[in-house]
N, C-alpha and C positions, 0 to 999 in steps of 0.2 A: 308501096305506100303503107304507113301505119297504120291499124285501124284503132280507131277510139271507141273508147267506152261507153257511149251517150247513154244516159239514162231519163227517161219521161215518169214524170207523176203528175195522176189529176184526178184532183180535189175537186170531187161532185157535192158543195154542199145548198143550202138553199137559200143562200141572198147571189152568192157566186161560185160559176167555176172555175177553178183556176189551172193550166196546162205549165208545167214547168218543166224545163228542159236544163240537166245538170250531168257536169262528169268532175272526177276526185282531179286534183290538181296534183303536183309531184310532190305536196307536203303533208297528201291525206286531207286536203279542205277540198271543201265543196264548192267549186265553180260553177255558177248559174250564168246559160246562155242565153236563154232567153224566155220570158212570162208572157204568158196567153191570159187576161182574163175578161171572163164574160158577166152579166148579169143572168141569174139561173132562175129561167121563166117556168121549167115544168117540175119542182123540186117543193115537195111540203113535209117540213120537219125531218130532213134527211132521207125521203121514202120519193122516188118518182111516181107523177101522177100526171103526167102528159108526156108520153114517149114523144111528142113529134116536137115539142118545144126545147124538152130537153136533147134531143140529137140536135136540133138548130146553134146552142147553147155548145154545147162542146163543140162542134165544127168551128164557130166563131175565137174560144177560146184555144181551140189548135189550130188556125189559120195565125192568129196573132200572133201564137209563140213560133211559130215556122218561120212568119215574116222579120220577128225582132232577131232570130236566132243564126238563120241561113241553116238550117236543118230540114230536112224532112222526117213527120215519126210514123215511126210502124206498130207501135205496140206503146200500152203504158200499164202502169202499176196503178190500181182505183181503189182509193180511199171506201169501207162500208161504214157507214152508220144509220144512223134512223131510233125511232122510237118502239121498230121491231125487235132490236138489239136488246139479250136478257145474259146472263153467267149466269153458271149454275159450278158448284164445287163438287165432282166426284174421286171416288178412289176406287181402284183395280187391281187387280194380281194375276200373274197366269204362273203356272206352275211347270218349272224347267224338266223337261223330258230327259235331258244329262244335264246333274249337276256338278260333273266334273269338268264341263268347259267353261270356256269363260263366254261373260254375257256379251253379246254383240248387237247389233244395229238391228239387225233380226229380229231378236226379242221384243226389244222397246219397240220394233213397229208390232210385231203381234198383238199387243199391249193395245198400242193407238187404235189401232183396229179393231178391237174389244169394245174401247170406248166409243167407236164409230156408230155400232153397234147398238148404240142405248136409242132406247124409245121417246121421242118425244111427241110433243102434241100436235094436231096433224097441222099438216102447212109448214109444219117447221122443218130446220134442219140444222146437222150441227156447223160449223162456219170453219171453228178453230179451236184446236185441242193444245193448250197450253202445258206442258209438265212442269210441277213443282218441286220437290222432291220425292225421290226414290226410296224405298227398304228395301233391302235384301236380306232373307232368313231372321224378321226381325230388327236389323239394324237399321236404323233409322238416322234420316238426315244427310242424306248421301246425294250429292249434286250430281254427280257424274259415274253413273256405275259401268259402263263401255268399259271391259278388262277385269272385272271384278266376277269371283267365282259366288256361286250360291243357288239353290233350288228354286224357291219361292221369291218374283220380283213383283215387288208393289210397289205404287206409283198415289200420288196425290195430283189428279189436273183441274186444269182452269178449262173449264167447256165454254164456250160462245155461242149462242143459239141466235138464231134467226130467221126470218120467216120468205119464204125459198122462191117463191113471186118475187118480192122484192132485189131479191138480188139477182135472178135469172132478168128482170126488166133494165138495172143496170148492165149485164152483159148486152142485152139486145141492144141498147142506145149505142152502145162503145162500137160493135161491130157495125150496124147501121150508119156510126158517125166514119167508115172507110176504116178506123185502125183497129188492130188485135188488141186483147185482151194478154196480160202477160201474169198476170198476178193479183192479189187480191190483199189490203191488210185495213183489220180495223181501226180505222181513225184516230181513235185513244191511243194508241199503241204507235201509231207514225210522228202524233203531236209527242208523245213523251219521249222518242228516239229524237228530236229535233231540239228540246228543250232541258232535258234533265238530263244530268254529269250519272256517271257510272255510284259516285260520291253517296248519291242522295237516293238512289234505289237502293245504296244496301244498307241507309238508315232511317228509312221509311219515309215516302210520299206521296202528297194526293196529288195526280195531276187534274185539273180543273178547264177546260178546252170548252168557253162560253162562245158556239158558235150563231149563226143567224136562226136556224129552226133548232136547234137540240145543244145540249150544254151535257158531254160527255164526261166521265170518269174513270183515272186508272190512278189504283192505289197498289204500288210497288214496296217489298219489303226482304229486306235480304237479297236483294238483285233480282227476286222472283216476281212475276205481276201475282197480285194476290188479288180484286177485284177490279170489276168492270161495270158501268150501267151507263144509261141513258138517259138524262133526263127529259120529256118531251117541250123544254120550254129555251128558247135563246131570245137575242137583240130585238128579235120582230115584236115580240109579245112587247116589249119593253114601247117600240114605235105604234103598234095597234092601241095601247093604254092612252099614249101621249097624244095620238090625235083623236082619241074618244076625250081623254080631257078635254083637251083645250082646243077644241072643234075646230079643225082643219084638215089638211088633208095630207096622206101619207107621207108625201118627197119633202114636204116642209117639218113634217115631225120627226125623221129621218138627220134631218140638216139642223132642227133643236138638240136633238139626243148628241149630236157628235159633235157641236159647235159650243154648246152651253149648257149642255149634260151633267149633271154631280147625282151620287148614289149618296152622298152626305146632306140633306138640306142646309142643317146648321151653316153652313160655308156660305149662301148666300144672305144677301141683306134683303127687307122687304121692298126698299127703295128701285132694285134692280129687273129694270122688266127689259123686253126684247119685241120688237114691233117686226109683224109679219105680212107681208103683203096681202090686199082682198083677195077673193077671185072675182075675176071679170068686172070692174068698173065699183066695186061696192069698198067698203073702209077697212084701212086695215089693222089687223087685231094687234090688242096690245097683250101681253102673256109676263105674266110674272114668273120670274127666276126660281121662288122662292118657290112657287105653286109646280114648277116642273120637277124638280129635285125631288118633290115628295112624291109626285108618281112615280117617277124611275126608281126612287127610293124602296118605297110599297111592293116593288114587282123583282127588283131586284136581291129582297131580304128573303122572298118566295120560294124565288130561285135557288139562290143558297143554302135556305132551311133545307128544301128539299135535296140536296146536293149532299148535305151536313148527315143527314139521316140516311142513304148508304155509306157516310166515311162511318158513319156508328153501326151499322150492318154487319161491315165487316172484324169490327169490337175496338177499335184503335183505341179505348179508353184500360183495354188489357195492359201491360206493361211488354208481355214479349212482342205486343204489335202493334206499339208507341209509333206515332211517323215521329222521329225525329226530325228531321228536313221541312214537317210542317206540311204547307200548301204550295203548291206553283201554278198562276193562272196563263192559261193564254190562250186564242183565239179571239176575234174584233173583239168581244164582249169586255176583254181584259181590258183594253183601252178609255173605258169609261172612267172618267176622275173619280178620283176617291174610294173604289169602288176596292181597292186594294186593303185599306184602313177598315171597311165595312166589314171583308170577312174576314180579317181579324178580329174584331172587336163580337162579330155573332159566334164566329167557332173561337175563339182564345187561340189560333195557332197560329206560327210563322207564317207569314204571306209573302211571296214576291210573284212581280211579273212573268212569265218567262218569252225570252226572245231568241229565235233560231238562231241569232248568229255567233256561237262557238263551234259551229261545225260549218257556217262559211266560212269563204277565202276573202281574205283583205281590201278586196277589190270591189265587194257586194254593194249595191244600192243601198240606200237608208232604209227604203220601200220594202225589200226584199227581206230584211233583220227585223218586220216587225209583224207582232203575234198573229197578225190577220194570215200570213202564209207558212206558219209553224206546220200545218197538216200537209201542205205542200211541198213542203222541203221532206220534212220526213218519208214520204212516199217516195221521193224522190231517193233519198242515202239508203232505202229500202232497195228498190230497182237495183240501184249501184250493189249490193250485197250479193244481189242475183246474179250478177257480171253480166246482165243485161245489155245490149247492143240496140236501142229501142231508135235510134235515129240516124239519119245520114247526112251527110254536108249534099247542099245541092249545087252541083255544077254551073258554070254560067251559062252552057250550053244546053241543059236540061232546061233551067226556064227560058230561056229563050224559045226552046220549042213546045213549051206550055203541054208536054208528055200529060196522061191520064197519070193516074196515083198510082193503079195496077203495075202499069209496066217500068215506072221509075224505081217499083220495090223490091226490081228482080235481082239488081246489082248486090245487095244486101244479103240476100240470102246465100251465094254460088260460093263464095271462098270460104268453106266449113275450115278448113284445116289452118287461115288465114288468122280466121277467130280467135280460132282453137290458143293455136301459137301467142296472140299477144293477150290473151286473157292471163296463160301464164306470165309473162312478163309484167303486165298490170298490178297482179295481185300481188298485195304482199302480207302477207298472214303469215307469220312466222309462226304460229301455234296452229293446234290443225282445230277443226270448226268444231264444233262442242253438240254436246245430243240435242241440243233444244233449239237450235239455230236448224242440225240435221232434220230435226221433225217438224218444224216449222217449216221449213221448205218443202218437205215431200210432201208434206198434207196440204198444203196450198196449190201446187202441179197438180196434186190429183184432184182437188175441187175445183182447179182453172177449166181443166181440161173436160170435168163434167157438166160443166154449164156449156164450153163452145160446145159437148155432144151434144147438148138439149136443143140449143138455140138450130145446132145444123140438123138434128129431125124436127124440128119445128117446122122450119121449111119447105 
């Protein structure tokens, strides 16, 4: 029998998690089996801070997607983010011992490992070592130097810092919640894989990922990521404002913001109000339209000022590092009306939506194409790069006998060479994998693999 590709991503962030179960179809699209998602009770601002809520929380969202899928997962790909999340720009060289051979994969890891290397402040650690471009012997601007002779190789990276608790606490939830940890990739980085055309990375843009606690950025230029931050402010702040306003309580301000929400005031009239029920036997309130748009408005301009001031960090008013492509938003936050016009109108630059579905298959729910599970999908065509095996079809005979997790996982692992065989058949890469996909992966394996060592001497 064939084996399939499954691939699992979950999207740990802090209104929801979401487990998504997906493998490529025969046209290269992205078939989604089936969505898991939960309400994320132990999750503030992207940072866990109740290990026991949040393992409850992903079990619940990987039971659902098991159930809607007929899979079982063993492993997934987990989104990082938080308000620990910093970049930092450095540059490095190591000096070739023969410069009469050509550079090889070697090299550029001595290199990484250089950068591995740099000191940060304590508690910290590096995450992700992005390469920019290369010099060799001075020449400069070289995307790909694998094959290329020369003494002297320097490197410009994108480092990702973050703080080493935090992430070793999402390993323990993952493994605690029964499945393996397979991989690791920054949020920013999976919503932009899910939303932006190859097109628009190499004529500069911001991607803009307005999640429930943290409102992310990755600004791409030349096909390169060139920065990354955190904002610590998303949707919640937006819902804590609106039921400080207009005194009520969370699930109803919740159900304002997404019902009759505008980031534009002007758009409503004053005439237009919205009656809310009491609590418990008392009158119920009447809330002007007019009066909600200007809170959302106030918190939302906030937002984006502060959003606005790392797309200026990075100098985008330079001309060599123009975004042409503008802005792309997505994540819930993106969903709010008008709120597309607004950062236009604060930053002057192209704005649109973005929604994963160019890289579904035809077939996808409406649910599934929209910006609330961009980080999901991406994690997920992440995994799929891995040729990741993260799930299994479960047998009828298997739940019938309602087997523990342990011993239904054995099947999965025994036919290596079974793998092996259709992974090549699967793949179809007709150009071979490029340094920065190569380093990307190795430096991920190795930081996977040093968290489960932590987690199993914790132990």
């Amino acid at each position: 029998m064939e084996k399939e590709n499954i691939a699992v991503g979950l999207d740990i962030g802090t209104t929801k998690i979401v487990a998504m179960i997906g493998k490529k179809n025969e046209y290269g699209k992205l078939e989604i089996l089936g969505v898991g998602k939960s309400k994320s009770l132990g999750v503030a601002r992207g940072v866990v801070n109740n290990i026991t809520q949040t393992i409850q929380s992903i079990q619940q969202a990987v039971l659902e997607a098991e159930n809607n899928s007929g899979y079982k997962i063993n492993d997934v790909v987990v989104g990082i983010a938080g308000q620990h999340i910093r970049s930092i720009q450095h540059t490095d060289y190591v000096i070739r011992t023969n410069p009469e051979e050509v550079i090889s994969g070697r090299d550029i890891q001595l290199l990484i490992d250089q950068v591995n290397k740099l000191a940060m402040l304590p508690g910290e650690e590096i995450i992700h070592v992005l390469p920019q471009e290369f010099k060799i012997d001075g020449q400069s601007e070289i995307k790909e130097p694998i094959g290329m002779y020369g003494g002297r190789l320097e490197a410009s990276f994108h480092v990702v810092v973050g703080q080493a608790s935090s992430i070793r606490n999402v390993g323990r939830c993952i493994q605690s919640s029964g499945i393996e940890l397979s991989g690791l990739t920054l949020e920013p980085l999976a919503s932009a894989d899910a939303v932006l055309s190859q097109e628009e990375k190499e004529a500069g843009v911001a991607l803009i990922d307005i999640g429930g606690g943290t409102t992310d950025l990755a600004i791409f230029k030349d096909g390169i990521i060139r920065h990354t931050a955190v904002v610590p402010f998303g949707g919640n702040v937006i819902t804590d404002d609106i039921k400080e306003g207009c005194s009520i309580i969370e699930k109803q301000a919740e159900l304002l913001k997404v019902k009759f929400g505008s980031a534009w005031p002007g758009e409503n009239k004053d005439n237009e109000i919205v009656s809310i029920p009491g609590l418990r036997g008392r009158d119920p309130k009447e809330i002007s339209l007019k009066n909600l748009s200007k809170i959302i408005h106030a918190r939302v301009v906030e937002i984006i000022e502060q959003v606005f001031t790392e797309i200026k960090a990075y100098g985008h008013e330079d001309p060599r590092k123009k975004l042409i492509a503008g802005i792309v938003l997505t994540g819930g936050g993106s969903q709010l009306k008008h709120i597309k016009q607004l950062v236009e109108y604060i930053t002057g630059m192209d704005t649109r939506i973005g929604y994963p579905n160019e890289h579904l298959a035809g077939n996808s729910g409406e649910e599934i194409s929209s910006p609330l599970y961009a980080t999901a999908v991406g994690l997920v065509m992440n995994s799929i790069e891995n040729n990741s095996n993260s799930a299994y079809k479960i047998e009828l005979k298997e739940v019938a006998t309602e087997a523990p997790r342990q011993t239904i996982q054995q099947p999965v692992f025994e036919p290596k060479e079974e793998e092996i065989t259709n992974e090549v058949i699967v793949e179809e890469k007709p150009e071979p994998e490029t340094t920065e996909s190569k380093i990307r992966r190795s430096f991920f394996d190795r930081y996977v693999d040093k968290i489960k060592d932590f987690l199993d001497n914790a132990e």
